[in-house]
Structures are given as structure tokens and as C-alpha cells.
VOLOBA-689865 format. One record per residue (C-alpha): residue number from 1; x, y, z; residue in three letters. Coordinates in steps of 0.02 Angstrom, whole numbers, plus 32768, in hexadecimal, padded with zeros to 4 digits. Example, Ala and Ser with C-alpha at 12.3 -4.5 7.8 and 13.67 -1.06 7.14 Angstrom:
2
+-----+------+------+------+------+
:  nr :   c1 :   c2 :   c3 : rest :
+-----+------+------+------+------+
:   1 : 8267 : 7F1F : 8186 :  ALA :
:   2 : 82AC : 7FCB : 8165 :  SER :
+-----+------+------+------+------+
END
This chain:
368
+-----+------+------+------+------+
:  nr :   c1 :   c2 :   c3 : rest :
+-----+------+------+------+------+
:   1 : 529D : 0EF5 : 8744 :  UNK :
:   2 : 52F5 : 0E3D : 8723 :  UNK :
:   3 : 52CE : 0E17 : 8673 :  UNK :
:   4 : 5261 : 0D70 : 865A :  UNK :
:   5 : 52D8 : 0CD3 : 8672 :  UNK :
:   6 : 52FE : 0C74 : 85E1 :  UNK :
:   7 : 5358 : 0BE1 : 861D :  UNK :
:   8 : 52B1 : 0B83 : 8667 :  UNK :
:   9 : 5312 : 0AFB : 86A1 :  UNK :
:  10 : 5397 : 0B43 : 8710 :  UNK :
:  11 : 5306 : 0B5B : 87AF :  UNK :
:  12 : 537B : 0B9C : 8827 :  UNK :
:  13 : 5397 : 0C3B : 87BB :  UNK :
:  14 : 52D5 : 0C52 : 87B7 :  UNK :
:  15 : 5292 : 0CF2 : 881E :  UNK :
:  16 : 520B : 0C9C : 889B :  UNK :
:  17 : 515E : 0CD9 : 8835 :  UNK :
:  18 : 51BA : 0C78 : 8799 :  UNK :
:  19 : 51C8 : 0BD7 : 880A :  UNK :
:  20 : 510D : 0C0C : 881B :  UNK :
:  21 : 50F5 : 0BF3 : 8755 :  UNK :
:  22 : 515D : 0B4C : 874C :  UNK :
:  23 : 50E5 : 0AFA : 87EA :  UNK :
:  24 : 5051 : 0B2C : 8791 :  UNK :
:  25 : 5080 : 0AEC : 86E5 :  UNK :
:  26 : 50A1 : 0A5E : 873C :  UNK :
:  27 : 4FE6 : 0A65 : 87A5 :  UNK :
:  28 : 503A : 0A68 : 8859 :  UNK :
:  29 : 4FF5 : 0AFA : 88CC :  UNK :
:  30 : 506B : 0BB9 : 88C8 :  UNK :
:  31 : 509A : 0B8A : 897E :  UNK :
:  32 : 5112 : 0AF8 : 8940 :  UNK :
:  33 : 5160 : 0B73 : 88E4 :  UNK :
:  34 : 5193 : 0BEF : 898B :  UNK :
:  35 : 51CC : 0B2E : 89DA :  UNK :
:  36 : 5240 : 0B0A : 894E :  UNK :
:  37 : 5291 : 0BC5 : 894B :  UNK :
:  38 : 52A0 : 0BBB : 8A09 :  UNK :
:  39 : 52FF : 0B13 : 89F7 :  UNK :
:  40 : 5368 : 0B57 : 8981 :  UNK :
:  41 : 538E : 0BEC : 89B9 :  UNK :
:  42 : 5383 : 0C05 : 8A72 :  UNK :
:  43 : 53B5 : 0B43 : 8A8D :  UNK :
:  44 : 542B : 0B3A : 8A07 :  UNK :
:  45 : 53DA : 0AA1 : 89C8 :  UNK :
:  46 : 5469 : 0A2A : 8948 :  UNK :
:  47 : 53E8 : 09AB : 8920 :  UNK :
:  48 : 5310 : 09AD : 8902 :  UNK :
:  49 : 531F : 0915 : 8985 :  UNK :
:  50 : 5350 : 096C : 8A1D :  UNK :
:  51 : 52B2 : 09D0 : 8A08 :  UNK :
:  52 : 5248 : 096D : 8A9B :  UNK :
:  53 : 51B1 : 09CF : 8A8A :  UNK :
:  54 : 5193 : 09A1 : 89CE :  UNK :
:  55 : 5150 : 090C : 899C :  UNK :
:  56 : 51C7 : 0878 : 8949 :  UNK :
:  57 : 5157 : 087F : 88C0 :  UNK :
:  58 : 5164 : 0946 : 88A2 :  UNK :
:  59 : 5235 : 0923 : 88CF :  UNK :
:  60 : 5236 : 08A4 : 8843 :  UNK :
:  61 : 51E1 : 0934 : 87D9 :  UNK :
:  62 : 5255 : 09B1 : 87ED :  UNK :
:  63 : 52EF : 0954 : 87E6 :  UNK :
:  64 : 52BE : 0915 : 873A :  UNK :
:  65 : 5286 : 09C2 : 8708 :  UNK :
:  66 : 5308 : 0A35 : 8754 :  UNK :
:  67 : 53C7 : 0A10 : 875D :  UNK :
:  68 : 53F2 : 0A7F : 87F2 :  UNK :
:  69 : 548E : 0ACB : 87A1 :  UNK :
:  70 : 550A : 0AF7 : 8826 :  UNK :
:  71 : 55CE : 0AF2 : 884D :  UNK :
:  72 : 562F : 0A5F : 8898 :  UNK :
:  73 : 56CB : 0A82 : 88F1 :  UNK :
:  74 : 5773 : 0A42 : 88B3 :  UNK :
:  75 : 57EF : 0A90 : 8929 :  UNK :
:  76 : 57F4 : 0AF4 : 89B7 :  UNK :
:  77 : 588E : 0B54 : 89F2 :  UNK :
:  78 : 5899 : 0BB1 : 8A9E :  UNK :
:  79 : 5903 : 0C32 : 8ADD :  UNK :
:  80 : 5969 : 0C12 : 8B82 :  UNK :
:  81 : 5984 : 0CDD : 8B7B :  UNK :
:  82 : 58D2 : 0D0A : 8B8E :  UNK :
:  83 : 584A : 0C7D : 8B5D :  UNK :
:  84 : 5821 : 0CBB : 8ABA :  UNK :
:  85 : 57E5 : 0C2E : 8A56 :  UNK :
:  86 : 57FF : 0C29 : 899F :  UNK :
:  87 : 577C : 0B9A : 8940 :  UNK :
:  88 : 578D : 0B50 : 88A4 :  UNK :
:  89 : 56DB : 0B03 : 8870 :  UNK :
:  90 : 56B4 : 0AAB : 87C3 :  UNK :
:  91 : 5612 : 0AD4 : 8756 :  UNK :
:  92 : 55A2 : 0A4E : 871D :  UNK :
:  93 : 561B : 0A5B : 866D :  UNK :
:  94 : 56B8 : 0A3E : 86AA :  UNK :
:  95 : 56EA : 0AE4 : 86BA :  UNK :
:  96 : 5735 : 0B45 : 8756 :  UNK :
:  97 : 571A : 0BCB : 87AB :  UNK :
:  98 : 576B : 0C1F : 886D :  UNK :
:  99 : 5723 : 0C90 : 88EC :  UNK :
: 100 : 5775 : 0CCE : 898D :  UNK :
: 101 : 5719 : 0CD2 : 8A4E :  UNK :
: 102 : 5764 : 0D52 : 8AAA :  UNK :
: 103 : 5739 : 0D6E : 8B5E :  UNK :
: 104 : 5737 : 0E1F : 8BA2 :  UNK :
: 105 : 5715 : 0E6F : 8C4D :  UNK :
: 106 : 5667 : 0EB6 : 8BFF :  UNK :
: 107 : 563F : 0E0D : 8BAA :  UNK :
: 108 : 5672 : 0D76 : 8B1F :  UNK :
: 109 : 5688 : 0DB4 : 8A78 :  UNK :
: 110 : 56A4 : 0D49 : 89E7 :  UNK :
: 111 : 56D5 : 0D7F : 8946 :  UNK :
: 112 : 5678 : 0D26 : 88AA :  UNK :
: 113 : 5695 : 0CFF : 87EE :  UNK :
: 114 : 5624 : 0D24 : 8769 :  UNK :
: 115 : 566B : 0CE8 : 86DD :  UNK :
: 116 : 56DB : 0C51 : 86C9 :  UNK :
: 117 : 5773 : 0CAB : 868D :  UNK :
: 118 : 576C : 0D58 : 8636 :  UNK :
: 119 : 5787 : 0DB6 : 8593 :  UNK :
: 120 : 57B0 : 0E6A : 85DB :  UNK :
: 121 : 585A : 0E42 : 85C5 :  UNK :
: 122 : 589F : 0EB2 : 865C :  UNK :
: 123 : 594A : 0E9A : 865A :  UNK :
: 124 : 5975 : 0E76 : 872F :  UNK :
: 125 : 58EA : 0DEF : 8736 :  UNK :
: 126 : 58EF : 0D49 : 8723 :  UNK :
: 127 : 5839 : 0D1E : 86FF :  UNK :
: 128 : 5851 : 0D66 : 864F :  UNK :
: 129 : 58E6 : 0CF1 : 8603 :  UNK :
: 130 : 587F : 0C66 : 85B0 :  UNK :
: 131 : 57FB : 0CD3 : 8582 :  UNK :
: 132 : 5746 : 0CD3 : 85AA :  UNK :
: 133 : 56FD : 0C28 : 85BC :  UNK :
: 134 : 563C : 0C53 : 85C3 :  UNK :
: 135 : 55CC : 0CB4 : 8656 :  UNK :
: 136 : 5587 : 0C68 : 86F0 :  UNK :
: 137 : 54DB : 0C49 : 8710 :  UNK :
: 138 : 5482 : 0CA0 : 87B3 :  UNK :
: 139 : 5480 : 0C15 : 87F4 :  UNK :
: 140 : 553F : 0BDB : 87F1 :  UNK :
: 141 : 5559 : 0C84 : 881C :  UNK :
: 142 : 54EA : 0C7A : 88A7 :  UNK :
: 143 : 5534 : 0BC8 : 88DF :  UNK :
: 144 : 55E1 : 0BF1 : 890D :  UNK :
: 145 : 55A6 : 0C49 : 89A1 :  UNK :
: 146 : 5534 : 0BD2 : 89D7 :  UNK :
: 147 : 55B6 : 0B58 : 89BE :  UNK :
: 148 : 5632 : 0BBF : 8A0F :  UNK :
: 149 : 55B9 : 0BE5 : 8AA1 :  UNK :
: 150 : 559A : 0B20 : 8ABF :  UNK :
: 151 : 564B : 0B0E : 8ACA :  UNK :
: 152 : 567B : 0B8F : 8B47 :  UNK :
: 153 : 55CF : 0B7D : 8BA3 :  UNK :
: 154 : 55D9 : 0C39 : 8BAE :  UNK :
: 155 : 5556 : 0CBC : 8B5A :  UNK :
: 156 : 559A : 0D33 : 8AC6 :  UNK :
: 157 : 5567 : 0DD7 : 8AE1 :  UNK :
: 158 : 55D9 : 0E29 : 8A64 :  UNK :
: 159 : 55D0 : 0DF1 : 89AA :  UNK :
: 160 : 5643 : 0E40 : 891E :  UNK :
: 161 : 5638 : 0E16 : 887E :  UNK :
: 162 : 56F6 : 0E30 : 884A :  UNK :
: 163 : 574B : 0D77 : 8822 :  UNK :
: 164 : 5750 : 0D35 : 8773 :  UNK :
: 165 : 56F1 : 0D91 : 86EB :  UNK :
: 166 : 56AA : 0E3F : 86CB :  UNK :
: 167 : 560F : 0E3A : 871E :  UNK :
: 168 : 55BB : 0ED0 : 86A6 :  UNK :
: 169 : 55E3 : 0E4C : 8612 :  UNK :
: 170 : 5571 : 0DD7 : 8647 :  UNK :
: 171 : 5501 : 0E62 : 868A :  UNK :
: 172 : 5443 : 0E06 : 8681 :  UNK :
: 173 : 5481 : 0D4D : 86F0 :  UNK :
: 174 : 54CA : 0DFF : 8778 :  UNK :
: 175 : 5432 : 0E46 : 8798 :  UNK :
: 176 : 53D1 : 0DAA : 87AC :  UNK :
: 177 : 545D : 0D6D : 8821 :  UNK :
: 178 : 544A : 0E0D : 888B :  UNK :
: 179 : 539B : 0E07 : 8884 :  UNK :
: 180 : 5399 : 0D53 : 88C4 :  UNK :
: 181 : 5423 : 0D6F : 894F :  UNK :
: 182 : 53DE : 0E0F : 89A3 :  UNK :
: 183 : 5325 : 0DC0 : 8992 :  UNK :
: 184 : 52DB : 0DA6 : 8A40 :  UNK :
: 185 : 528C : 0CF0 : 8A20 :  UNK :
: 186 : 5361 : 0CD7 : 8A03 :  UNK :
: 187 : 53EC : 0CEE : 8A5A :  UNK :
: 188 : 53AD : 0DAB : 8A55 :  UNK :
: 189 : 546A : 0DFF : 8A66 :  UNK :
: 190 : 5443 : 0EB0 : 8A48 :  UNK :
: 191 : 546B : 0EF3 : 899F :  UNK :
: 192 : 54DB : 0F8A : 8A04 :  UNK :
: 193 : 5545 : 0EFA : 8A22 :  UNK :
: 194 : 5567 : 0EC3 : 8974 :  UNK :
: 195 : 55EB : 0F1B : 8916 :  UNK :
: 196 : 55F6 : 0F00 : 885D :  UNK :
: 197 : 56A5 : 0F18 : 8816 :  UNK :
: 198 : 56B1 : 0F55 : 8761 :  UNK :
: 199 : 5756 : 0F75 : 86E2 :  UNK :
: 200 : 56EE : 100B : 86A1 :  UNK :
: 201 : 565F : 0FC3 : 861D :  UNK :
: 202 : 560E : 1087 : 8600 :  UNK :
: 203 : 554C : 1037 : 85BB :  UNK :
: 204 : 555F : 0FB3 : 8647 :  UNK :
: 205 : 5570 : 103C : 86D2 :  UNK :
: 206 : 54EE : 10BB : 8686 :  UNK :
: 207 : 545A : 1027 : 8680 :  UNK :
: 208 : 5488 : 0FF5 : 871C :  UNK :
: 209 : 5462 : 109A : 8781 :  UNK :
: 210 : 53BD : 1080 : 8726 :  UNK :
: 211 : 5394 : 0FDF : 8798 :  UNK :
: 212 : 5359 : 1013 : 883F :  UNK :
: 213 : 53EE : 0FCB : 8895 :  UNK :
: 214 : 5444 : 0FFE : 8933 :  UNK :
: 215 : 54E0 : 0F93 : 8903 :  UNK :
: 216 : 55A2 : 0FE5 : 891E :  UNK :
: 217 : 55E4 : 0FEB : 8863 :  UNK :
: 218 : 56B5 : 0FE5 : 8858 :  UNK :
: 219 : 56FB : 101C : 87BA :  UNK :
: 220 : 57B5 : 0FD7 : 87A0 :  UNK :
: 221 : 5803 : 107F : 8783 :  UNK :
: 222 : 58D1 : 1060 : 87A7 :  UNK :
: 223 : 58FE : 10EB : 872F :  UNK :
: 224 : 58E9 : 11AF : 8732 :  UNK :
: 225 : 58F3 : 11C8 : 8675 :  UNK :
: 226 : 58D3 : 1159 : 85DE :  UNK :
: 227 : 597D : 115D : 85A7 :  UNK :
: 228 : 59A4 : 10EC : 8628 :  UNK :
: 229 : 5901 : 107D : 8652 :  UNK :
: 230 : 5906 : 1047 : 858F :  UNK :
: 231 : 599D : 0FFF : 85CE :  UNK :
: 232 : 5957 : 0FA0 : 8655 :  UNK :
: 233 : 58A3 : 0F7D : 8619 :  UNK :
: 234 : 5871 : 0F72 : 8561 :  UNK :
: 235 : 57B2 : 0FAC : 858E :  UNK :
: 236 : 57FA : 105B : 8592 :  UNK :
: 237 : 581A : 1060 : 84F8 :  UNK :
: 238 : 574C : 1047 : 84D8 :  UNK :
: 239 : 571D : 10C6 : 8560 :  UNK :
: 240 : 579C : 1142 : 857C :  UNK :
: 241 : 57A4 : 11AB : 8637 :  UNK :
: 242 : 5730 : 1225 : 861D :  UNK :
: 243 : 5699 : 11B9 : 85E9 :  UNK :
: 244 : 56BC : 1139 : 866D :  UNK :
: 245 : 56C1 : 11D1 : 86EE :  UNK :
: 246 : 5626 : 1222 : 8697 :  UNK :
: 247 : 55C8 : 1175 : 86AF :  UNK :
: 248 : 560D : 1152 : 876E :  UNK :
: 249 : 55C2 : 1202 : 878E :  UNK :
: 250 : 552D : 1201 : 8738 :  UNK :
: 251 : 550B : 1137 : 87B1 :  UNK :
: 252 : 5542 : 119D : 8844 :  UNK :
: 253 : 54AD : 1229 : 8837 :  UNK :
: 254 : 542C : 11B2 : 87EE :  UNK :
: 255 : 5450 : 111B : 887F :  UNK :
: 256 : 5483 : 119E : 8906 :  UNK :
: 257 : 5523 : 1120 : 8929 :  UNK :
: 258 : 55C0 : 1136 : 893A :  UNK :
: 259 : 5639 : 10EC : 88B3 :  UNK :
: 260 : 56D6 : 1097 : 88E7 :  UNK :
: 261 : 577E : 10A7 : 8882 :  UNK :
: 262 : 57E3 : 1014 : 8869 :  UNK :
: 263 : 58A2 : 1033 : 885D :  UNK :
: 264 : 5927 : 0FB6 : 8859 :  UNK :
: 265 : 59BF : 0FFA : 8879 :  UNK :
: 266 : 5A5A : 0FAD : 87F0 :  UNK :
: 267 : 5B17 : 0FDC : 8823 :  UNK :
: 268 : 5B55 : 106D : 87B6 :  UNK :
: 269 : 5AA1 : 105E : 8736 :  UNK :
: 270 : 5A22 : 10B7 : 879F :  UNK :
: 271 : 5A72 : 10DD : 8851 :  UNK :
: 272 : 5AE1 : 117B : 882D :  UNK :
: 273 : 5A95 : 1216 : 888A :  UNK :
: 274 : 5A72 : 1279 : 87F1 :  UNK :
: 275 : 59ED : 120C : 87DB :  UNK :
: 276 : 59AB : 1208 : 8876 :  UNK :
: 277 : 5991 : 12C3 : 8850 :  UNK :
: 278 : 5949 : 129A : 87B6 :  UNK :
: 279 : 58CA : 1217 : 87F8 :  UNK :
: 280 : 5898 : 12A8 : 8883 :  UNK :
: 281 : 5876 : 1320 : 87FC :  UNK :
: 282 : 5812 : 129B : 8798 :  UNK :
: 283 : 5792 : 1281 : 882F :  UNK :
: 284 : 579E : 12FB : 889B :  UNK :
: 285 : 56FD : 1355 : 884B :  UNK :
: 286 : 56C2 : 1292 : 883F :  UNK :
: 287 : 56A8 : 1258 : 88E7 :  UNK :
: 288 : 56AD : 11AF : 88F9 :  UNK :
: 289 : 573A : 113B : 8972 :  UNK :
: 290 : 57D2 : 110F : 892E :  UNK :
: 291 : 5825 : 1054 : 896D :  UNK :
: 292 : 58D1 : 103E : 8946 :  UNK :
: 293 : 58EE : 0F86 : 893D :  UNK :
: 294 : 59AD : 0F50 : 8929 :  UNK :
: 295 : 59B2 : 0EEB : 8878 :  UNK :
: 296 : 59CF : 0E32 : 88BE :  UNK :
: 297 : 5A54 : 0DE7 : 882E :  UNK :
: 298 : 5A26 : 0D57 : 87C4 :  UNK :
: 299 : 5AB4 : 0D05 : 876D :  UNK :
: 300 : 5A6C : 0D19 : 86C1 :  UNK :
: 301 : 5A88 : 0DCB : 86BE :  UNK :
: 302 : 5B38 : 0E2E : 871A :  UNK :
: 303 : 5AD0 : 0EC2 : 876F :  UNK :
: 304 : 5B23 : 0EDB : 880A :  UNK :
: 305 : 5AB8 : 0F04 : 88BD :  UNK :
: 306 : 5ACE : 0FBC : 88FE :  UNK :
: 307 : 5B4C : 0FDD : 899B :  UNK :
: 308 : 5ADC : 1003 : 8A32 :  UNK :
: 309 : 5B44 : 10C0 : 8A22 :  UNK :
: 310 : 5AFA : 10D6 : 897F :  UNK :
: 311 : 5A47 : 1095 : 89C7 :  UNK :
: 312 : 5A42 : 110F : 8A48 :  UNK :
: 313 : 5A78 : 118F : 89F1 :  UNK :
: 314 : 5A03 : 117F : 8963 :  UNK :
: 315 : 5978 : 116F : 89E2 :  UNK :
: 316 : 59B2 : 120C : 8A47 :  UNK :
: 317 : 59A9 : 1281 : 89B4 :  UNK :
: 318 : 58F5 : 1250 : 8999 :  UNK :
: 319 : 58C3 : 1271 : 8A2D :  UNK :
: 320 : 5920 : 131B : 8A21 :  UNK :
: 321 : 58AB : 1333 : 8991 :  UNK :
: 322 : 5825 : 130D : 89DF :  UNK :
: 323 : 5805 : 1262 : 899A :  UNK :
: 324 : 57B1 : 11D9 : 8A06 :  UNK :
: 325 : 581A : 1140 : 8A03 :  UNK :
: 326 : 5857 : 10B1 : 8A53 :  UNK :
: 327 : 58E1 : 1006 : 8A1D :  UNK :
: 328 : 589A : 0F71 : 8A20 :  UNK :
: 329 : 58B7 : 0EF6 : 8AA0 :  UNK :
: 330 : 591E : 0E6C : 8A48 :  UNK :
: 331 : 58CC : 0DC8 : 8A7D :  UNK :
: 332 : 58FD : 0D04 : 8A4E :  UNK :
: 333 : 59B5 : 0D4C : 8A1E :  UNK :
: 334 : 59F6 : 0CAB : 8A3D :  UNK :
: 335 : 5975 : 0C3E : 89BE :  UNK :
: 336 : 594C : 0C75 : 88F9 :  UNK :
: 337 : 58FB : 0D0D : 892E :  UNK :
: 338 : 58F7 : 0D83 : 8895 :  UNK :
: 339 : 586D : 0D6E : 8820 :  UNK :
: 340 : 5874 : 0CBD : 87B1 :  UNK :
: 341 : 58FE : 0C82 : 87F8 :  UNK :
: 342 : 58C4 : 0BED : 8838 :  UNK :
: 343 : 585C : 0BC3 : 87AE :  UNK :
: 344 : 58E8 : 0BE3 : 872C :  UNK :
: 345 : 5972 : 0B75 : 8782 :  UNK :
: 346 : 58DE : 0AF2 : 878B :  UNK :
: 347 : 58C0 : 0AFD : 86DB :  UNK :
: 348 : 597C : 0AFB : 86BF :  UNK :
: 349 : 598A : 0A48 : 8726 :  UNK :
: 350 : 58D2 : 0A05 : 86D2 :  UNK :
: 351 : 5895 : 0A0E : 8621 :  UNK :
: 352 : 57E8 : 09FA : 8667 :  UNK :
: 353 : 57A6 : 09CD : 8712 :  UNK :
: 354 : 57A8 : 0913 : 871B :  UNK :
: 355 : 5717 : 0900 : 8776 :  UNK :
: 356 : 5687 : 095B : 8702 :  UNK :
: 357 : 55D6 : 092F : 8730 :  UNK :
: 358 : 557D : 0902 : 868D :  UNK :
: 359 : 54DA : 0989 : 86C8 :  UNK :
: 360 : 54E9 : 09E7 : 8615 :  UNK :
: 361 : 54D1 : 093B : 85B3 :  UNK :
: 362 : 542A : 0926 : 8643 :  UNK :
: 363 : 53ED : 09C5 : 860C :  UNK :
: 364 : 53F2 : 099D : 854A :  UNK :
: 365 : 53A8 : 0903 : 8568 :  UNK :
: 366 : 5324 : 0933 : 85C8 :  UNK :
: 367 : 52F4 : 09C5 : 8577 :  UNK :
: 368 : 531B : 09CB : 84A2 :  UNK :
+-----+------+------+------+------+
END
């Protein structure tokens, strides 16, 4: 179940039966209610005035009552490889954020945030520099694919949550998001189709299974041993291998679905075929799908890409073993495609973004 909402301003994070509650504390009939979430959710509503069938008195209401808390974009590159687009969108603080649309034979993916910044400190990704910033709401996690999908004109049907953040760190505003996005008064995009991505948070996975949930959940892996993932990701050092496996196993009988490995593949680190032997050993009892994904450099760091030799290979004595996998298909190569990139060159060029709306100061305002 969702746990009760406490931010009773922020309406377009509300499940519809607490948009229910807010109409009838405010002595309008429950059918408003399933207007307003279809407006905001199916229509992709910015504003309480473009909802015609309201009245202007009831859009007056709202719009004094609930700041619809959202994401604006600030710049949008596009790929003349492929047409991935990357998006950098502001919060109502100042703050910024990027997510990725991807379009694939089967469908458009985008890839959100769901944190602005990150403190898992993972030592190929750029998201985690500056730190963590704070956690988005549902609803600004929410809005950068409606955004997105207002700016292509084309429907998502693939959501993962893998951009900025650690998405099991800011684990309550997660399951309200996926319980908002695969609802069928919303955009209703089936939760098989959403993919969580995780750097291995062991209570995070084990309360998850415990949800109901028919989401994909990735766990960023990109080492066979802990020797050398302390190297790479600090969480490692929390939860080593074999409660991270224990945990991945234990979501894979209780959900009945399949996890995904994550492995990013760093020149003379992780690449060597001993351990590709190694990570067969690991899993081959596990199950699961292993995606090698070819580190993409950032300049803040001197890990070097894999040679497509060392790729295949790698790959090849998986599948020797056994082991499911596949290399990701490298898409926007030719824009700041690895994760924070474009957000941390922004924030290199900007102290803040210079055009902040001033919602947050609305909020206090209206509500201390």
C-alpha cells in the first residue's frame, strides 16, 4: 500500500481517492476529483485554467490552494546519430535535473531522475560529484515524461528510473510515482514496463518485493567480487556480494521477476576475462539477465571505455556459462549521454538557474 501523503499541497502527487478527500473538505462533489486527476494525468494539464470543464470559480480555488509542482525545461539536446533526446528541466527551487527519450523499434523509452543529484558516490557517474541536493516529489518525477511526451508528441511506453539519484533512497515519493504512472485513470504504462535501477540498497530491495509490483528491478552490479566494486561503488562497502545476491534472490521468488544485472564495463578495472568467469560463477545459480553497458567517460574521472574485442569477448564467455546477456545499445553518443553530465557541465557554467520561479515562497505564503 502507498503510505498516507503528507505533503497536502503538492495535488498532483495525490492518488485519485485523496483528490476525493481534498474536494470534499472543500464541499465540491467526489466526481471533480476523477476531472482534476484526468486533467492532470491523462491530459498532462500545466495550469488549473486549461481545465474547461471546471468552473473559473473552482479554477481560482485550486490554483490558490494547490501549486501544481512540476519541471520546466531549460535545454534540450538531440542526437543527429539516432534522435535520442537528452532534457534538462528546472524544479520549482532552482534546482536541475535531466532525463533521456529514447526511441526504440518496440516503443519510446525515457529514462528519469529521482533525485536532484546523488550521495551514492559511485565513482563512473556523474550525478554523484556535488552531492545529493534533495529527492523529487512524484510529481516532478512524474512531469518529465509528460513534459517529454508533449515535446516529442509521441507516447512513452517504457519508463526507467535510472538518471540522477538512487531511487531506493528516496524509496516512499518511488512507489507513489509508480503507482500514479501505471494507474489506469493515468497514462496507465504498465508497471512490466518500468524498470527500476538500483546501486544495491539490501533493506530497499527486500521491502520492495513486499509491494505487489510487477516492475523490472536492475541492480548496478559492474564487479564480480567486493574487492573490486568497493573500488567502484562505496555502497559495497555497506552491503557486501553475498547479501546483495541473497536479497536479489529472495525479490526474484517473492515477485516471480526476473532481475537484471547492470555492468559497466571500465578498460583494464572490470573487463579482463577472469572476471567474466568470476561474474558467471556469481549468478549462474542466480538467474537473472546480465547487460553489459560500455562505461561512457566523463572528464572528471580517467576510466577508459572497453575495446569492442574485450566487449565481445566478455559477453561470449557468459554465454558459454550459460548466462543471459546482452550490451547495451549506445544511444545519444554524440550529446552528454552518461548519467549527470549534462546537468554537471550546467552547473559548472551557472551557479543557479537564472530563471527560478518563486512557487516555494507561494507555498509558504499561502500555507504557514
Amino acid at each position: 500500500m502507498v503510505k498516507n501523503f503528507t505533503d497536502k499541497w503538492d495535488i498532483k502527487s495525490m492518488m485519485a481517492e485523496e483528490i476525493t478527500e481534498e474536494m470534499k473538505a472543500i464541499a465540491q462533489p467526489a466526481f471533480r476529483a476523477r476531472q482534476i486527476y484526468g486533467w492532470l494525468h491523462q491530459h498532462l494539464a500545466d495550469d488549473f485554467g486549461q481545465m474547461s470543464n471546471l468552473s473559473l470559480s473552482l479554477r481560482e480555488t485550486l490554483g490558490e490552494r494547490y501549486p501544481l509542482f512540476g519541471v520546466k525545461p531549460v535545454q534540450v539536446q538531440v542526437s543527429k546519430l539516432d534522435g535520442t533526446r537528452k532534457y534538462l528541466f528546472a524544479l520549482a527551487d532552482g534546482l536541475v535535473i535531466e532525463s533521456v527519450w529514447m526511441k526504440y523499434h518496440h516503443g519510446n523509452s525515457v529514462c528519469i531522475s529521482s533525485q536532484a543529484g546523488c550521495r551514492m558516490g559511485c565513482r563512473f557517474c556523474a550525478s554523484t560529484i556535488d552531492g545529493l541536493e534533495r529527492n523529487l516529489r512524484p510529481s516532478e518525477m512524474l512531469d518529465q515524461i509528460y513534459q517529454i511526451q508533449k515535446d516529442t508528441g509521441e507516447r512513452v511506453s517504457n519508463v526507467v528510473v535510472m538518471g540522477s539519484g538512487e531511487p531506493l533512497d528516496n524509496y516512499d515519493n518511488l512507489l507513489r510515482f509508480i503507482r500514479l504512472l501505471s494507474s489506469p485513470e493515468g497514462l496507465n504504462i504498465s508497471q512490466r514496463n518500468i524498470t527500476v535501477s538500483t546501486c544495491g540498497i539490501v533493506p530497499g530491495i527486500k521491502k520492495l518485493s513486499q509491494e505487489g509490483l510487477a516492475i523490472t528491478l536492475a541492480i548496478s552490479l559492474h564487479a564480480p567480487n567486493d574487492a573490486v566494486r568497493q573500488t567502484l561503488m562505496p555502497i559495497a562497502r555497506k552491503y557486501p556480494l553475498d547479501e546483495l545476491l541473497a536479497a536479489c534472490k529472495e525479490y526474484a521468488e517473492t515477485t516471480g521477476r526476473r532481475m537484471t544485472f547492470e555492468y559497466s564495463l571500465v578498460k583494464g578495472v572490470n573487463d579482463n576475462l577472469r572476471e567474466a568467469a568470476e561474474l558467471a560463477g556469481l549468478l549462474k545459480r542466480q538467474g537473472g539477465h546480465v547487460n553489459l553497458i560500455p562505461v561512457n567517460p566523463i572528464k572528471e574521472r580517467d576510466y577508459v571505455q572497453s575495446d569492442q574485442k574485450a566487449v565481445q569477448a566478455f559477453k561470449h564467455l557468459l554465454e558459454k556459462n550459460g548466462i543471459n546477456v546482452t550490451i547495451r545499445r549506445e544511444m545519444g553518443r554524440d550529446i552528454d549521454g552518461a548519467c549527470g553530465q549534462l546537468r554537471k557541465r550546467f552547473l559548472d557554467e551557472h551557479d543557479e538557474y537564472e530563471d527560478k520561479p518563486q512557487m516555494e515562497e507561494r507555498i509558504r505564503k499561502n500555507h504557514r
